[in-house]
Each structure stands twice: as structure tokens, then as C-alpha cells.
N, C-alpha and C positions, 0 to 999 in steps of 0.2 A: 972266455973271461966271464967272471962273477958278473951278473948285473946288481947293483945296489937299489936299492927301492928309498926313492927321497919323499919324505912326507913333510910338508911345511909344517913352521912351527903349530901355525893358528890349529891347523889341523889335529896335530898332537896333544894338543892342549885341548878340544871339541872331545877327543878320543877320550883323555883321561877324563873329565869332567863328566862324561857318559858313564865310563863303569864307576866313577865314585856317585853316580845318582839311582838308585835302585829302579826307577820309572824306565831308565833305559840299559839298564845292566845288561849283559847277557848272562848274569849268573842266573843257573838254574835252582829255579824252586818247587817245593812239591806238588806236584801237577800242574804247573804253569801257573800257578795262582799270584796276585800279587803280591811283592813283597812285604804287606802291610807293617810288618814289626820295624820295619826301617825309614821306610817312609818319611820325611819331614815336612815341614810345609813351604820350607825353600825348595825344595825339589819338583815342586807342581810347575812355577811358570817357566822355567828350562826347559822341562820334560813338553809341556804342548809346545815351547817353540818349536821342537827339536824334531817332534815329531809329526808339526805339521809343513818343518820343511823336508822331511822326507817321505811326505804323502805330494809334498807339490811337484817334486824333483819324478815318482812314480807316475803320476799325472802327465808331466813333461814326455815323461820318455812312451808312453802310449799314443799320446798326439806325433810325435818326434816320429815314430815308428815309419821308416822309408818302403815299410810291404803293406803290400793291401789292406784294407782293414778284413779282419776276420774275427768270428766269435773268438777264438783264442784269444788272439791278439789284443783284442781289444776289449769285448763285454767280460772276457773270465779275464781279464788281467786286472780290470776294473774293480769287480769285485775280492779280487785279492788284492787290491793297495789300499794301504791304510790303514795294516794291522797295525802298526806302533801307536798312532793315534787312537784306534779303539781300546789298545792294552790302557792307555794314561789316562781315558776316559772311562773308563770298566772302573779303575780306582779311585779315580777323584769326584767323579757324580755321584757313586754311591755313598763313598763317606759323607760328601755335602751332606745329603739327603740324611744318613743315619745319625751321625755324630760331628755335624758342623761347628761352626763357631764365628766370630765375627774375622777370623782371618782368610777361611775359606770362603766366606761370602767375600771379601776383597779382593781373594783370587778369581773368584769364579767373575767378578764384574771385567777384570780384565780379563783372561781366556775365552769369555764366551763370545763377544764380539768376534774375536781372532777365527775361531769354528766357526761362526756364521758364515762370515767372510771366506773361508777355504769352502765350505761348502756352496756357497754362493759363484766362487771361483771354478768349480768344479763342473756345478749343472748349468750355467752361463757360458760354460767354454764353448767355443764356435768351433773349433776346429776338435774334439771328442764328439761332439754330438755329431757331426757329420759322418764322423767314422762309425759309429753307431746308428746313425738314421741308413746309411748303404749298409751294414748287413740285416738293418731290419728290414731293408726292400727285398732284398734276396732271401729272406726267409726260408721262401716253402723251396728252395732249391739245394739247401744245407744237410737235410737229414737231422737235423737233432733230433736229441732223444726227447722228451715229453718237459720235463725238469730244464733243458738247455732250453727249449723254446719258450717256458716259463722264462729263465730267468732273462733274455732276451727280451721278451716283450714285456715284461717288468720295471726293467732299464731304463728300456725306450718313453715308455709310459710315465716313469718318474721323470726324466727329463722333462718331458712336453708338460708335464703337471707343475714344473717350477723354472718355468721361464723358459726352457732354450730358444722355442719358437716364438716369443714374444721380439718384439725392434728394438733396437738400442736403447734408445731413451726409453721404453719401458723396463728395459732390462735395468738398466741405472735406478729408478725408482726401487725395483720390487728388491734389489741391497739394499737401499736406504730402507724398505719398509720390515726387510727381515731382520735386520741390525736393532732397530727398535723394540722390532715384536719379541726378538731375543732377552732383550734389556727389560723390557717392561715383566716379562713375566718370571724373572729372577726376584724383582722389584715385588713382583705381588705373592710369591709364596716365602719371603726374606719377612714379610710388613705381618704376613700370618704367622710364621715363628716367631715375631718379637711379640706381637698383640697377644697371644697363648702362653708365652712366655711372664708378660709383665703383669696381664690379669689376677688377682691372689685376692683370695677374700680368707682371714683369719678367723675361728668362733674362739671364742671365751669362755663362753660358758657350756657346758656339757650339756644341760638342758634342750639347750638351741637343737639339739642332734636326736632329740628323742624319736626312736625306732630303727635309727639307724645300726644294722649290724655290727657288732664289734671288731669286726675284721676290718670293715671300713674303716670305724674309728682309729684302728689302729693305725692304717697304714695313712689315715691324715693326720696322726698324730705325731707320727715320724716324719712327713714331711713338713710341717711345724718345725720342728727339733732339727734338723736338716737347715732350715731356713733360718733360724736364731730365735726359733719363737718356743722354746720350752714350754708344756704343759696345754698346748692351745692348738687345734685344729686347721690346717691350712687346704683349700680347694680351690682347684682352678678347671680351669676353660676344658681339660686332657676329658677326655670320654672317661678313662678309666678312676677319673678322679669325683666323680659330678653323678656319672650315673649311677649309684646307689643310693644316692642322694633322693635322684629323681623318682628313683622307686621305692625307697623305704621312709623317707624320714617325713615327718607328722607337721613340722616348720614348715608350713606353704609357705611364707614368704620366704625363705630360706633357697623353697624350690623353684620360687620366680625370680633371685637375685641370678640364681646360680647357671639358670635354663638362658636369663635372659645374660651373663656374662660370654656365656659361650657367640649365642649366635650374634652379637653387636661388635663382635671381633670384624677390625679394619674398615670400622664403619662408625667409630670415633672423634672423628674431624682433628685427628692427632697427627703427629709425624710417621703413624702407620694406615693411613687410614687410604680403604683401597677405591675409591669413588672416581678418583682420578685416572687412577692406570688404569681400569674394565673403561671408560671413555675413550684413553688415548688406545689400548688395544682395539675396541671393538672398529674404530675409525680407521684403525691401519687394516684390518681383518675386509671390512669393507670396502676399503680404496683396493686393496691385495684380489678379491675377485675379481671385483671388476675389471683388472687386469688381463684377465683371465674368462673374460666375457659373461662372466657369473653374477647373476644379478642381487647374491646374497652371500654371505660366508659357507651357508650350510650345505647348498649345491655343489661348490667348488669342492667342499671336501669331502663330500658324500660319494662324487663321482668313483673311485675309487673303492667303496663298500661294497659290501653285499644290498646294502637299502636303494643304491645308486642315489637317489633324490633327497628334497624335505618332505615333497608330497608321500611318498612312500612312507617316512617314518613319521609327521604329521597322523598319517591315517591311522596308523599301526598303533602308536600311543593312544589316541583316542580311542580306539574298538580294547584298549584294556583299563583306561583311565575310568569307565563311567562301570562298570561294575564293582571296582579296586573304589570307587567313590562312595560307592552305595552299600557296598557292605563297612566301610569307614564311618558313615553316616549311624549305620543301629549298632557299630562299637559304640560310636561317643554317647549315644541315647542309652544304654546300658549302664554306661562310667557314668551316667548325670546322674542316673536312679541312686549310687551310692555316694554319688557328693551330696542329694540332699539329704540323705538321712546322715552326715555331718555337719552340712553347713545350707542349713534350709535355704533358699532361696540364691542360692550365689550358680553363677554361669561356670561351666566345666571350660577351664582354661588349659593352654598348653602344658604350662606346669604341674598341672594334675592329672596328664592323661596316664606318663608312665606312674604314677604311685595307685590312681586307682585300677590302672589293668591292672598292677599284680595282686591286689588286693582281689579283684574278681576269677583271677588266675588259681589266684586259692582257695577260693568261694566252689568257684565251678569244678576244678580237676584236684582239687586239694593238693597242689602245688606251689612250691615254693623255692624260687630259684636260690635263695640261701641254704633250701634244702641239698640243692645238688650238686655245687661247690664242691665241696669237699669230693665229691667225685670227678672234679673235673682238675685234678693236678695238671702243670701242664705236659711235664715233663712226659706222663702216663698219656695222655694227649696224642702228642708227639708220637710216642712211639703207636700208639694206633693206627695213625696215618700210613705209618712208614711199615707197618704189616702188612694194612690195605692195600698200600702200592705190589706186598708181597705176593697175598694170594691174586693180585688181580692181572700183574706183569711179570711175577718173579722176581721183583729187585730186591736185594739185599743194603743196608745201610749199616755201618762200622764207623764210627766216633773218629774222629782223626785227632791225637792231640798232641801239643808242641807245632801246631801249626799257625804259620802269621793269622794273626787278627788285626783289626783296630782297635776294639773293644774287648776289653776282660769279658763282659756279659756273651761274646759271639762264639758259637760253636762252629763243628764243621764236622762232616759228611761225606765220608767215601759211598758211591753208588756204582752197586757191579750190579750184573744180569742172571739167571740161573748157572749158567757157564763161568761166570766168573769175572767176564768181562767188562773193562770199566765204562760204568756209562757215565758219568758226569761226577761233579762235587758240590756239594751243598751246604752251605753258608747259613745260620738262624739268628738272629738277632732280633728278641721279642718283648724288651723291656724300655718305657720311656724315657727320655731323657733332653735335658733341657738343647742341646741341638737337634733333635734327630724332629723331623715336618711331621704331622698329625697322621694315622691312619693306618695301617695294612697295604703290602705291598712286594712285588718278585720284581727283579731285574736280573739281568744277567752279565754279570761283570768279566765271562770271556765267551764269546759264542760257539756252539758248535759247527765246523766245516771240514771239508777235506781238503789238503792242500796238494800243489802238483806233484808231490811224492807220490801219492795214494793215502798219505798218514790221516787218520779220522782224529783230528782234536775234539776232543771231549769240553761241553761246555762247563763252566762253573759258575751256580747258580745261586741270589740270596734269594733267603726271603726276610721280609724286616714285619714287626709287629709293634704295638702300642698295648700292651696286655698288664694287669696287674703285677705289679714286682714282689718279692718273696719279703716278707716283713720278717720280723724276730721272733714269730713263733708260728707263722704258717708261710707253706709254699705260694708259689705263685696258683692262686685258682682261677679257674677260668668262668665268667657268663655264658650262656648258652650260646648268645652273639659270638662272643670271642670264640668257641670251639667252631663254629661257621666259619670264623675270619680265619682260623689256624685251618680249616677241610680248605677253604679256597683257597689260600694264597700256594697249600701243596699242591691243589691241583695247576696254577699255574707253572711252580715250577717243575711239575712233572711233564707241562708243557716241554719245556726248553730242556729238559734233562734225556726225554726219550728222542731227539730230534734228529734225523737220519738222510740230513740234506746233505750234498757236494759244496752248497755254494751259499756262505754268511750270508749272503741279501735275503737268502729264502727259508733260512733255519727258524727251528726251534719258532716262537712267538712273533714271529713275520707275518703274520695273517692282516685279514680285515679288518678294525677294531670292533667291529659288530659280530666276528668269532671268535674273537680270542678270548671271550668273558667264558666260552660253553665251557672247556676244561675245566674250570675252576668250578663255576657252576655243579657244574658234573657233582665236581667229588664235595658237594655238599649234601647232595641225596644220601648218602651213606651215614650223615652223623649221628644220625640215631636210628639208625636201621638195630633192631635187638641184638644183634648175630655181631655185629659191629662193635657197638655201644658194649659189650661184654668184653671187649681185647683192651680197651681202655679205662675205663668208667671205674676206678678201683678208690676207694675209699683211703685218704690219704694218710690217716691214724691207723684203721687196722689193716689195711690191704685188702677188706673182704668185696666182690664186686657189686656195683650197685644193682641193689632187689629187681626181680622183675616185674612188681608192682610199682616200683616208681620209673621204670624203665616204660612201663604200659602207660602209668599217666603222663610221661612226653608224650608219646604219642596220640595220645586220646588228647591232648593239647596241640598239637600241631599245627592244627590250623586256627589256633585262636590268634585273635592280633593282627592278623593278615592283610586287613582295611588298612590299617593305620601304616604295614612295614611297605606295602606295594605303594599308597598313595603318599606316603611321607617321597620315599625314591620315585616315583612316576613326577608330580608335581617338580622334581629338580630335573627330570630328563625335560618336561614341557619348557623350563625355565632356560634349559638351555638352549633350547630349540628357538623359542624366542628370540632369544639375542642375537643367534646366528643366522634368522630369516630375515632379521636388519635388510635393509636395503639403502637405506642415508644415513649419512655421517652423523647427523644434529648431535647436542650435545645432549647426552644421554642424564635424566634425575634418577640417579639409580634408586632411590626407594621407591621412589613413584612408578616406575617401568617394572620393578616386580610387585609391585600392589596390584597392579592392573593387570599384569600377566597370573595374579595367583585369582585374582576377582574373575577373567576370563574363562579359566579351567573350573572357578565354581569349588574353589579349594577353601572347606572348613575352615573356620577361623579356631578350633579347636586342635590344628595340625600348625603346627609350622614345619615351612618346606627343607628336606633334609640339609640343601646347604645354600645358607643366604648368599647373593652374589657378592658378596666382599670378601668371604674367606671358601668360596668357589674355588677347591685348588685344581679341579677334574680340569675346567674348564678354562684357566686362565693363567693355570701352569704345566699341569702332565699331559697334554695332547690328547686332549678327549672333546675337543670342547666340537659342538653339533652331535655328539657322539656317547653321549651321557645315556641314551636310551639302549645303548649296545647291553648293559646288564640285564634290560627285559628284553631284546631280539634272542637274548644269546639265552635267557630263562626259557626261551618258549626252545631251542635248541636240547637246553641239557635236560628239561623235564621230558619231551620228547625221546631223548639218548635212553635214560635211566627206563621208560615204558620198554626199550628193547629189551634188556633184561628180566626185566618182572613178565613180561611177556611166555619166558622159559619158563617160569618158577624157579628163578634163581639168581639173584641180585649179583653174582660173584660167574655166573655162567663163564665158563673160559674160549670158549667160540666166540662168542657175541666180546666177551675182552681183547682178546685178537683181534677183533676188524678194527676196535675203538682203541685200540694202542697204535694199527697201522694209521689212522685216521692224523692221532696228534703226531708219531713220525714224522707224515709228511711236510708238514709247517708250512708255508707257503709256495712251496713245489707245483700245488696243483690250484684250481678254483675252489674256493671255500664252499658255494653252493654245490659243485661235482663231488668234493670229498663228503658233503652230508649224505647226499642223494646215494652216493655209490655205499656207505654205511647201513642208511636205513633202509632206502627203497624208494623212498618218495619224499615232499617237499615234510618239511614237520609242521607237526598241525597244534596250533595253540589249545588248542581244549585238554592236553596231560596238565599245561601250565595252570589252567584255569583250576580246574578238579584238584591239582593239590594245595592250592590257596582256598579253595573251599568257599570258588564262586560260583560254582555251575553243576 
């Protein structure tokens, strides 16, 4: 006799409602990627219920599990539950981030609770951790391979670091304190896109703008005209909007309206203003250690680094803070000598330091960064990087189009191997706009792992920018800055794109946060290496490459400025480190706590610190925060890496690229200090760092 298969209605109705929602279709798409072209915005809060109840339901049935607990069973089942939840978060964090809006932050205020909460639900469970704490006793009697005992003792280690072995009632708090800390730092990078957002200063009159390049002009002329303001100049708070500003235009007060719009963002006593949430954060950060028997935030989360402590990284900034100071100090004595033969007697202020470096910039190397624009298209850019990647790993990149985007502006990126083989997809999305949060930045919207088939999913990777947009008679050019921000943020995702782990916890960009900067880092040595600088660097009118006379004088420039870029970013890693070496709750005056913290460090009044604490997003929204100084741990890393090569005589050596493509591979598989050491030879020594800043 037939059996019939009875499905209740409710059910049926869960079923269709699932494939009419593309978040949890099972229709396939090309390369797994999300369905972005379908997407709507009814679709987000379905899709995380849906999919964090069937992360709870996989959760259930591993506790539920009536055999022993064993690595299978339980640590690899672990980390294979909860792909539908990462698939609806791969989609919807990064659009927030790229191309939000005020519906997606609505969404995001309810869903994100719901994720703390499941994650809270998850490393609180009394009965998973158990089954995990018995086979991490058994350990050395399992045989893992090197990668299973990684990701075993990783597990375990994340556990113990967020509660499990904490008592009930502390357990009960550190929800309530996660649920908040969640909330408040939505609250504080929402308050920095509206303050960025609403800041607009209009000129009138063209005069106001004298020296200002005309490429600039143009493209704030357009955003004028964009804005309803025909014929008039519009600039705001955007880096890429201000800083030409900063360095070319003859307006000092112009340059002090504009310098000083940016950084009094959420520090306006407005309904954005962020004084309040860095208090209620820092107070929940600080009750959350001590939880945790951590007598500061920076401990508790150090523990886990390659730095392990504050003392460590206290120390470590310091031994680079007071030369990055001192050669900062005969910049600004330099930029005074050409303020007074301007403006006799006036003090060298923030707002003049970028107009007269470049003025001295082409005094000294007769350079002139509006000279080299035009060689810096981006697109030409672009594919430099994606060469780099060629001669140095073998990848190949191939345009994919007719594939889901969010944005008109977003490309995409097929990534094979010399064989052919796919290694990953890549996402670009490099143009501003009024949702997308300030800065440069990779994520990876599906991770790479192996599943219990054997099948190796391939990650798919963005990366997002803030770069000049294409006006109506030139492309997008790039700053010399921005061809850095474009070398780094590849090299992140070349992180995540070469990643050759078994197990999502330890793939791709799973590291220390004080290694994962070196990648990136890395492939910024390369942007004006001459041999390099020749695949790209192509004159955007006639195509011819740029001379290698102006190619020489970057380089004979390279280290100019160096005071001002180290101690401008040192000074925000110290500031961060501050707040996180807290130890009491009191009610924090944030201007006065960074007056005193910049007074401490002995930090020029000629510099302001790269990011004031109110529009702090490292530290009070993206997970950096005690951690801000990982870009100079991880400098002393990748200027170390790049001596390995030059060491050869040969910046592109293919030996020396083989260990350092096995190295990113391994992602968090192995120890971050073992995977250096096993690369280089020995610990890396800060003095390449030092010598190519041109302190030593």
C-alpha cells in the first residue's frame, strides 16, 4: 500500500512562503551568490526568523544527540550549523553597510537583538558546552589532524571567552550586557551616516575655491546640481569630497570650515550626537570584563591576540610613537617656514598642514599629486592589482556580467587558478553614496569551507570603497592614498579568496585581528614598486604609461610625510587603547578624556588625531576596538614579509610567493605567530618598518 505523506497546512504555507522569498529559495544562483536582483526589503525579517529557527532546531539536535559526544558529532556539526543564517547575513550586513537606507536600519534594529540573542543562546548552552568541554578533555587521545585540534581548541576557547563557564546570574547579565552592546553600536555608526550625511556646506562664489583643481571643481559642482543647487559648489564631511580641498585651495578659512566639519561629526549635542553611546558602551565593555575577571576591556580582548595583553601593546606603541613623533615635529617646523612667508606671524594649524605638505611636496621632489591623477584611472588600477595577483599566485579574473547586484555601480569577478580552477568571486563596489558608512573595507558575504561531501565551496568576496566618482568629462581618478586603499583592501580579499580550510570557523580572514591587517599591508609595498607602477599607471587621455621620471619622483618622495601619516594613526591606536585600559565605569567627558589622552601621548597641536572619538567607527562599531593598533603590529609584519623578497633581488620571486600564498591559505587553521615564524624564520623584527618610514 502507497504511503501518503501528510503535511499540515501551517507547514505548507512556511514551504511556499520560503521559495517565494529569494533569502531562502533553494533556487540556484550563479555561484551561490545572493540573489541580490530579487531581494526586497520584506524579505529580510522572514528570512532571519526563519533562519534562526533553523539554526536553533540544528543546535537542538546536537545537544539532543543520544551518542557520545565526539568531534564529529559535535565540534564539526557545530561548525556546520548555521549556514542559512550566515547565507541572510552575508546579504543583509553588507548592503546595510554599502547601500542602506532608513528601512534597513529599521530592520537591522529589530534583527540584531534576535542574533545576539541566538548567539548568546548558543555559547550559554549548558548542555553543548558540556559535550564540548568532554571531548576537549579527551583531546590528546583522538588523533586529530593539526586543523581538527585547531578547530577544537578554538571552540572551546570561544566558549570559555563568552560566558559558558561563568554562573547563572552572571550568565543572565552578560545577555542583557550583549543585547545593548549590540544596540548601542548600530546606534553609533547610524548617528555617523546621518551626521556625514546631513553636514553640507555650499560656495557661491567661485573665488572662494581659488587653487582648487578643476576636476574638483567639477565634481562639486555636480553635486550642487545633484542637490538642487545649480551653479554653486557643494562639500561635505566624505574624504573624497574635502580632501582637495585640504590640499589645494588658497581659502584657509574655507580649509578650517571644512577640516573642522568633518571631525565635530556626532559631537554636535544633536539627535546624532555620539557622547552618550561611547559612555553607555564603554560602561557595559567595562562591567563585561570584569565578568570575566579582566580588570579592563583591553585585557579581556587581547587575551585571544597575538599581543595577548595592554602591556604588550602599551609597550609596542610607545617604542614606535616617539620617533613617528619626532620626525612629525621637523615636518610641521618645515610647513611653518612656508606659512610664514604667507602669513608672517600666524601658527601652523591643522587646516594647513595638508595644503602646505603639498606645496613642499613640490618644492622638494617637484611633485604634484594632480600631476599623477590622470594616471591613476581606476579602472586601470584595478586591473593592476588583478595582474599582481597573476604574476604572484596565478589567478586569473574574468568580469562576470548579467549577474545579481544591489547597485548599478557593483561589478563582479570570476577567480580561477593557473589550472583553471575556481577559486572564489569578487564583488567591487567603489563609488560613494548617501547610504553606504565612510571608508574602505572587504567582507565576505559567503565563506569558504568544505562540506561533509568533500565539495570545497568557494568563497564570495566584496570589497567596498569611498573613491572619486566619474564626473562628465573624467573618469574616476584616483589620490595616491586611494591607490593604497584599492592595493589593501585586495589584499584582504585575497585573504579570503585563497583560503584552503575544511572548517568556516577557521577560513579565509579567521585570524587574530593583529594579523589580519599583514595581507593587506602586504600588497601595499607593491604600489609603486616601478615594474608594477608600469601594468597600471596609464595616462587616461592618451594611454601612454607614466614617464619614468615621474615614476622616480614617487619614489624619491616616499618617505616624505611619514611623521604626520604614522603619528596622525598611532595617536588613534593610543586613543584607543585608552579607553579600553578603563577600569571604572564613571561617567566618561568625552572631550576632556581625549584632550588628556592626546596631552599624555605629547601629540602636536598641529596634528589632529585620525579619528575623533565620536565618529570612531573601528572602535565602537566594526570590532576593533583595543585593536586599532593591529595596523602597526601587522606594519611591522608586512614590511618584514616584503624584505623577504627584496632579499632575492626580486619583489615577484616565486618561491618566496609560494610559502606567502601557503601562509594566507591557511587562515586560522594554525597559530598566527607559528604560521610567521614558519614563513620567515624568525620573530619579525621592526627596524624594515622603521627604515621604510624613514626613521632610522
Amino acid at each position: 500500500m502507497k504511503r501518503l505523506l501528510i503535511i499540515p497546512v501551517m507547514a505548507v504555507t512556511l514551504m511556499a512562503c520560503n521559495r517565494q522569498n529569494p533569502l531562502l529559495s533553494d533556487e540556484a544562483t550563479p555561484y551561490g551568490v545572493p540573489a541580490f536582483d530579487k531581494i526586497e526589503l520584506r524579505h529580510y525579517e522572514p528570512a532571519f526568523r526563519e533562519a534562526i529557527r533553523q539554526y536553533e532546531a540544528e543546535i537542538d539536535a546536537i545537544t539532543g544527540n543520544p551518542e557520545a559526544p565526539s568531534f564529529e558529532n559535535t565540534v564539526v556539526a557545530l561548525d556546520r550549523s548555521g549556514a542559512l543564517l550566515s547565507r541572510v547575513e552575508g546579504a543583509f550586513f553588507n548592503i546595510l553597510e554599502a547601500d542602506g537606507n532608513d528601512e534597513m536600519d529599521a530592520i537591522a534594529e529589530k534583527v540584531t537583538p534576535l542574533v545576539t540573542q541566538l548567539s548568546d543562546n548558543i555559547l550559554l548552552n549548558a548542555g553543548l558546552f558540556n559535550r564540548i568541554k568532554q571531548v576537549y578533555a579527551g583531546r590528546d587521545t583522538l588523533n586529530l589532524t593539526p586543523e581538527q585540534m585547531r578547530l577544537l581548541t578554538e571552540t572551546y576557547k570561544n566558549f570559555v571567552n563568552n560566558g559558558a563557564d561563568l554562573k547563572p546570574e552572571q550568565q543572565e547579565r552578560l545577555r542583557q550586557i550583549n543585547q545593548e552592546l549590540s544596540l548601542l553600536s548600530l546606534k553609533f555608526g547610524n548617528n555617523v551616516v546621518a551626521e556625514t550625511n546631513s553636514i553640507r556646506r555650499f560656495i557661491t562664489d567661485e573665488a572662494e575655491l581659488d587653487g582648487l583643481p578643476e576636476s574638483a571643481k567639477q565634481a562639486a559642482a555636480e553635486e550642487a546640481e545633484a542637490a538642487g543647487h545649480p551653479g554653486e559648489w557643494l562639500f561635505t564631511p566624505k574624504r573624497t569630497s574635502f580632501t582637495p580641498v585640504l590640499q589645494y585651495c588658497r581659502n584657509r578659512e574655507l580649509r578650517r570650515q571644512l577640516l573642522m566639519d568633518y571631525t565635530i561629526r556626532g559631537n554636535r549635542d544633536n539627535e546624532n550626537d555620539n557622547k552618550s553611546v561611547i559612555n553607555q558602551t564603554m560602561r557595559l565593555r567595562i562591567e563585561k570584563a570584569r565578568l570575566f575577571g579582566y580588570n579592563c576591556p583591553a585585557d579581556y580582548i587581547l587575551n585571544d591576540c597575538m599581543a595577548k595583553d595592554s602591556r604588550t601593546v602599551n609597550d609596542f606603541l610607545a617604542s614606535v610613537w616617539t620617533p613617528s613623533l619626532q620626525a612629525a615635529r621637523r615636518e610641521a617646523a618645515a610647513l611653518q617656514q612656508l606659512l610664514d612667508n604667507d602669513l608672517p606671524g600666524e601658527q601652523l594649524q591643522p587646516w594647513d598642514w595638508w595644503y602646505y605638505a603639498e606645496k613642499l611636496r613640490a618644492e622638494k621632489y617637484a611633485l604634484n599629486e594632480e600631476e599623477l591623477k590622470p594616471y591613476f584611472e581606476l579602472g586601470n588600477v584595478r586591473r593592476g592589482v588583478f595582474q599582481l595577483a597573476n604574476r604572484l599566485y596565478g589567478l586569473h579574473f574574468e568580469q562576470l556580467h548579467d549577474m545579481p547586484v544591489y547597485n548599478k555601480e557593483v561589478e563582479v569577478f570570476k577567480v580561477t587558478d593557473a589550472a583553471g580552477n575556481l577559486v572564489g568571486i569578487l564583488y567591487t563596489d567603489y563609488f560613494p553614496r548617501a547610504g553606504k558608512r565612510p571608508g574602505a573595507w572587504m567582507n565576505d558575504i559567503c565563506s569558504q569551507y568544505v562540506d561533509a561531501d568533500g565539495m570545497d565551496h568557494r568563497p564570495v568576496i566584496i570589497n567596498v570603497g569611498n573613491f572619486n566618482k566619474p564626473t562628465k568629462d573624467n573618469p574616476s581618478l584616483l589620490s595616491m592614498d586611494d591607490v593604497e586603499t584599492l592595493f589593501h583592501e585586495f589584499g584582504h580579499a585575497l585573504h579570503g579568496l585563497l583560503s584552503q580550510a575544511t572548517y568556516k570557523t577557521l577560513s579565509g580572514t579567521n585570524v587574530p585581528r593583529d594579523f589580519v591587517e599583514m595581507p593587506s599591508q602586504f600588497m601595499e609595498n607593491y604600489c609603486y614598486q616601478p615594474e608594477i607602477m608600469r601594468t597600471y599607471a596609464f595616462h587616461y587621455q592618451t594611454g601612454e604609461v607614466m614617464p619614468d621620471s615621474l615614476i622616480e619622483k614617487i619614489n624619491r618622495a616616499g618617505k616624505f610625510n611619514q611623521g604626520f601619516v604614522e603619528t596622525e594613526l598611532l595617536s588613534a591606536s593610543i586613543l584607543d587603547m585608552d579607553y579600553h585600559c578603563l577600569t571604572t565605569a564613571d561617567t566618561i567627558d568625552v572631550n576632556a578624556f581625549e584632550a588628556a589622552s592626546m596631552a599624555r601621548m605629547q601629540m602636536i597641536p598641529e596634528i589632529i588625531v585620525r579619528y575623533r572619538s565620536t565618529f570612531y567607527n573601528h572602535i565602537f562599531t566594526t570590532g576593533y576596538e583595543a585593536g586599532y593598533y593591529s595596523y602597526t603590529w601587522s606594519a611591522v609584519l608586512d614590511s618584514d614579509a616584503f624584505e623577504a623578497f627584496r632579499e632575492t633581488g626580486d619583489i615577484l620571486n616565486p618561491e618566496v610567493a609560494a610559502r606567502f600564498r601557503h601562509m594566507l591559505e591557511q587562515g586560522g587553521t594554525r597559530d598566527a605567530q607559528e604560521l610567521w615564524e614558519e614563513f620567515r624564520g624568525r620573530k619579525a623584527d621592526p627596524q624594515y618598518l622603521l627604515r621604510k618610514k624613514g626613521f632610522m
